[in-house]
C-alpha positions in Angstrom: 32.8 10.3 6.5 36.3 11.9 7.4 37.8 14.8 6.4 40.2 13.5 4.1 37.8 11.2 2.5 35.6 14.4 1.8 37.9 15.7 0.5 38.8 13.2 -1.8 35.1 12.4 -2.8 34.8 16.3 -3.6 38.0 16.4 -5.6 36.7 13.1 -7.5 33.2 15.1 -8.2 34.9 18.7 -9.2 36.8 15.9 -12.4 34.0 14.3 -13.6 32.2 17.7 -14.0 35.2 19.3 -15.6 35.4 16.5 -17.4 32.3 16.2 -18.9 32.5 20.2 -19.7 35.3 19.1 -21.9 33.5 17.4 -24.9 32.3 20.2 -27.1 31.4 20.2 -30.7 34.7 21.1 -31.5 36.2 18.0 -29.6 32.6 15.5 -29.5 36.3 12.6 -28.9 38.5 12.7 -26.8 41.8 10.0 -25.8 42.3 9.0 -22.3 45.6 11.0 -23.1 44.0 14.2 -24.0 41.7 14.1 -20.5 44.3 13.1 -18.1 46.5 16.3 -19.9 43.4 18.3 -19.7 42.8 17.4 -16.2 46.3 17.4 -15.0 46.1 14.0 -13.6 47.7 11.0 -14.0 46.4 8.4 -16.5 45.5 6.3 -14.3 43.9 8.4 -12.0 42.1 9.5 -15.6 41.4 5.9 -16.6 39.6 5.2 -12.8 37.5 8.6 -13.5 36.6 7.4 -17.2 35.6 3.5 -16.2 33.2 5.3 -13.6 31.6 7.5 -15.7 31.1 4.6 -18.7 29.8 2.6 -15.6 27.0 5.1 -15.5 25.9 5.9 -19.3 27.4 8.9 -18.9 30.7 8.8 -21.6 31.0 5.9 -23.9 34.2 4.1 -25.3 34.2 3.8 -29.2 35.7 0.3 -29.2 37.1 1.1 -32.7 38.8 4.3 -32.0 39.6 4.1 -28.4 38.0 7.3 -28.0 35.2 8.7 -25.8 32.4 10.5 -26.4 29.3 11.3 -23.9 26.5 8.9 -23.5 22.8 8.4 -23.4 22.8 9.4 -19.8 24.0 13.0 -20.2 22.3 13.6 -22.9 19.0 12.5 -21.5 19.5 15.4 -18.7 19.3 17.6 -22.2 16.2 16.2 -23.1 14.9 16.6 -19.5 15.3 20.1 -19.6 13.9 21.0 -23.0 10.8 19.2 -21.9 10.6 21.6 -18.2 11.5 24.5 -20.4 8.3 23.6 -22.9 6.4 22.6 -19.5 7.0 25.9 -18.2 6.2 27.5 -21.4 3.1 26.1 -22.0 2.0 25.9 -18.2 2.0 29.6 -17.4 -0.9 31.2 -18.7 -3.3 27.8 -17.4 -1.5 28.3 -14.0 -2.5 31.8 -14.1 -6.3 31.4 -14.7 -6.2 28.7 -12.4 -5.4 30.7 -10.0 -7.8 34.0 -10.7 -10.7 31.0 -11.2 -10.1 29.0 -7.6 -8.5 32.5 -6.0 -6.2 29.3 -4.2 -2.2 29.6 -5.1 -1.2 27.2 -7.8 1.6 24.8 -8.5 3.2 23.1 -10.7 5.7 20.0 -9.9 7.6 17.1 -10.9 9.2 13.7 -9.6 12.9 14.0 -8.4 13.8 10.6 -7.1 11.6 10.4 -3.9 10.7 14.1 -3.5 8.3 16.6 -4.9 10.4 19.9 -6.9 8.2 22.9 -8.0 8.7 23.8 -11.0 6.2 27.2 -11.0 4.3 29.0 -8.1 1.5 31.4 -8.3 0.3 33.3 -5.3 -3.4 34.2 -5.1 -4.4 37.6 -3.3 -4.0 35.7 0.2 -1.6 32.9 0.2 -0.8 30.3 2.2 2.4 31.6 4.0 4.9 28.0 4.0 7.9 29.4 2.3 6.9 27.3 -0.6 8.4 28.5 -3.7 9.9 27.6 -7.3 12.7 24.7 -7.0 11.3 23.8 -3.2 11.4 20.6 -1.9 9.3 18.2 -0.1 8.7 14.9 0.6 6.2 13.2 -2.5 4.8 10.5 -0.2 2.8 13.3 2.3 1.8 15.9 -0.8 -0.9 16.0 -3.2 1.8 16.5 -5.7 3.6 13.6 -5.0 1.0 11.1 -4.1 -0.6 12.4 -8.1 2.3 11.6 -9.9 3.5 8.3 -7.9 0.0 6.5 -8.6 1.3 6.6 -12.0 4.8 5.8 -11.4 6.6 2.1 -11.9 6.6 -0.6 -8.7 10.2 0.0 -8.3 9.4 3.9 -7.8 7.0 3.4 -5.4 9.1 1.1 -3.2 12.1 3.5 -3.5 9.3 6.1 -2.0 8.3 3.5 0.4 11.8 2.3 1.7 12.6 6.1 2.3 10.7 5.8 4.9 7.0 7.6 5.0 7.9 9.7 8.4 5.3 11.0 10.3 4.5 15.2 9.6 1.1 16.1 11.4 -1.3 13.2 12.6 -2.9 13.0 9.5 0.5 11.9 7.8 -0.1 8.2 6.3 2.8 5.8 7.7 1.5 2.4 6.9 2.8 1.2 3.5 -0.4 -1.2 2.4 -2.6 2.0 3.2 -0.2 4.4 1.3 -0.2 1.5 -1.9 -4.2 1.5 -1.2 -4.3 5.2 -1.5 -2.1 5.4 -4.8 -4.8 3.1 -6.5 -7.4 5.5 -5.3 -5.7 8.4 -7.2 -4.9 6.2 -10.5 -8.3 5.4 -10.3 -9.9 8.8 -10.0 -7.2 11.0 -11.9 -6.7 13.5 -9.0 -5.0 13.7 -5.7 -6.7 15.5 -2.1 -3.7 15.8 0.0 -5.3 17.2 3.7 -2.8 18.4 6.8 -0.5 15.4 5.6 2.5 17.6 5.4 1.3 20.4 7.0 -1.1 21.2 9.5 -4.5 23.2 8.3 -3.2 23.0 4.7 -4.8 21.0 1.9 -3.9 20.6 -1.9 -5.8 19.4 -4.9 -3.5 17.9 -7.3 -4.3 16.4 -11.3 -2.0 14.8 -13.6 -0.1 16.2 -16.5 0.9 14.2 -19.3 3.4 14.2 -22.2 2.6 13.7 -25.4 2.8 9.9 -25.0 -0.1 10.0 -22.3 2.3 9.6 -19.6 2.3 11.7 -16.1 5.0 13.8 -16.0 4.1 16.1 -13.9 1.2 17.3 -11.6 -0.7 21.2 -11.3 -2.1 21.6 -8.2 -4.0 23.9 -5.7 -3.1 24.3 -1.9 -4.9 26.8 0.8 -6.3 26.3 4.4 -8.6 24.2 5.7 -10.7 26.9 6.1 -11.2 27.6 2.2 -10.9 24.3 0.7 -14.1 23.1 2.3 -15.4 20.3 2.1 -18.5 22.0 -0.4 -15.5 23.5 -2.0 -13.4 20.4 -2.9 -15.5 19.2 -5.5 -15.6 22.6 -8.0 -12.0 23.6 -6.8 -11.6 19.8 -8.2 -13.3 20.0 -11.0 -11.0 23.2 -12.1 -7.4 21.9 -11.3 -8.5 18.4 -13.4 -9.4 20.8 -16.4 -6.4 22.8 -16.1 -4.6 19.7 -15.7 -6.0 18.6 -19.2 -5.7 21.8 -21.3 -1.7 21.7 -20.0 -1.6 18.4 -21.1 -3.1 18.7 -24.6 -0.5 21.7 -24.6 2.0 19.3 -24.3 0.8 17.4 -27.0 -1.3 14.9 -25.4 -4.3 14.7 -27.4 -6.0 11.3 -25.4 -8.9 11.7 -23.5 -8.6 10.2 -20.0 -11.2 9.2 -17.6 -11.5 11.7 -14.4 -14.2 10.8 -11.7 -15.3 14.0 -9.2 
C-alpha cells in the first residue's frame, strides 16, 4: 500500500473512532449534520464514514428520525469485556492453586480471531522462560490453548484457522488439515488439550475448557513446562488438576452442567 493511501486509510480509522467517542448519554442521537460539524468534515465525506459504519453493526439509522445511534456491534465489545473482567475475577484465585498444586506456570486464554490472547499468567518457582505474558499472542492452531477452545468452536471458525495457513513451528507442528480436524475431534471428545513441542521446542501444555454460564467454551486454563517435567507419568495427574480447575472456574462463571472429561 502507498504512502498516500496509508495515509488516507489512517485518517479514515482516526474518524470512525472519534466518531464513535461521540455518542454519550448526553447525545445517545446524533444528525449526519451534527457529526460532519463535529468532525470537521464535509457531509459527504461524513455520510461515506456513517454508511460504513451501519455496514458493520456498528451505528444504526433510526429510519423515523434520521438519527444515529450505536449498534449491536459496539455494544457487544461492552459485553465482551464485562465478561473478561468477571473471567478474570473469578479465575485468579483457581489459577493460583493451580499453580502451587502442579508447581507448572498457569494460563489463562481466549479466542481472538485465529490466535490465542492470554488473558492471565502465573509463574511457578521455575518457569518456562518464552516471553509469554498477559495480552501475548500466538498462533491457536499449534497451542494447547488454541487447539482446546477451537474443538468447540463453529466449522466456519475452524476453516478461518485452517485457511490461515497451519505453518510449520518445530517438527512436531501439525500442517495437514484432515489431521488437524482429526485432532480437534480428539479434544471435543476428551475435554482437554496436550499440546507437545508444537509451538515450541521442549515445551508442552495441558489445556481444559472453560465455560460460560450457557455451557459454552469461552475460554481455556492451561499448564505449560518442559518436557523434562510434564512427563509422560506426569501428564495424567497434571491432567487431572488443570480439568478440575477448569471446572470450578467454570461453575464460577455460572456454569452449573456437568460435562464428561476422559483422563
Amino acid at each position: 500500500m502507498k504512502e498516500d493511501q496509508l495515509s488516507s486509510s489512517a485518517s479514515s480509522l482516526e474518524n470512525a473512532l472519534q466518531l464513535l467517542k461521540m455518542f454519550t448519554m448526553d447525545e445517545p442521537e446524533l444528525r449526519l449534520s451534527e457529526i460532519a460539524e463535529k468532525l470537521g468534515v464535509a457531509a459527504s465525506t461524513a455520510h461515506r464514514l456513517v454508511n460504513t459504519l451501519v455496514a458493520e453493526g456498528f451505528v444504526v439509522k433510526d429510519p423515523r428520525t434520521n438519527m444515529y445511534r450505536l449498534g449491536a456491534s459496539i455494544l457487544a465489545f461492552g459485553k465482551m469485556i464485562t465478561a473478561q473482567i468477571k473471567l478474570y475475577r473469578e479465575a485468579l484465585p483457581i489459577l493460583q492453586e493451580l499453580v502451587n498444586k502442579s508447581n507448572e506456570t498457569a494460563h489463562i486464554g481466549i479466542l481472538d480471531q485465529t490466535d490465542t490472547v492470554y488473558l492471565h499468567k502465573i509463574e511457578c518457582s521455575h518457569p518456562v522462560r518464552l516471553l509469554s505474558h498477559s495480552g501475548k499472542r500466538n498462533p491457536a492452531y499449534c497451542t494447547g490453548t488454541g487447539q482446546l477452545i477451537l474443538a468447540y468452536q463453529d466449522e466456519r471458525t475452524v476453516n478461518r484457522v485452517i485457511e490461515r495457513g497451519l505453518v510449520r513451528k518445530t517438527p512436531k507442528t501439525i500442517t495437514r488439515p484432515d489431521e488437524f480436524l482429526s485432532l480437534l475431534n480428539t479434544i471435543r471428545k476428551q475435554g482437554f488439550a496436550i499440546a507437545s513441542e508444537q509451538l515450541h521446542e521442549g515445551v508442552t501444555s495441558i489445556a481444559a475448557p472453560i465455560r460460560d454460564l450457557s455451557g459454552q467454551v469461552v475460554a481455556s486454563v492451561a499448564v505449560v513446562g518442559p518436557v523434562q517435567r510434564i512427563t509422560t507419568a506426569r501428564i495424567r495427574p497434571l491432567t487431572h488438576l488443570v480439568v478440575q480447575a477448569g471446572h470450578e472456574i467454570s461453575e464460577r462463571m455460572g456454569c452449573k452442567s456437568i460435562f464428561e472429561t476422559r483422563i
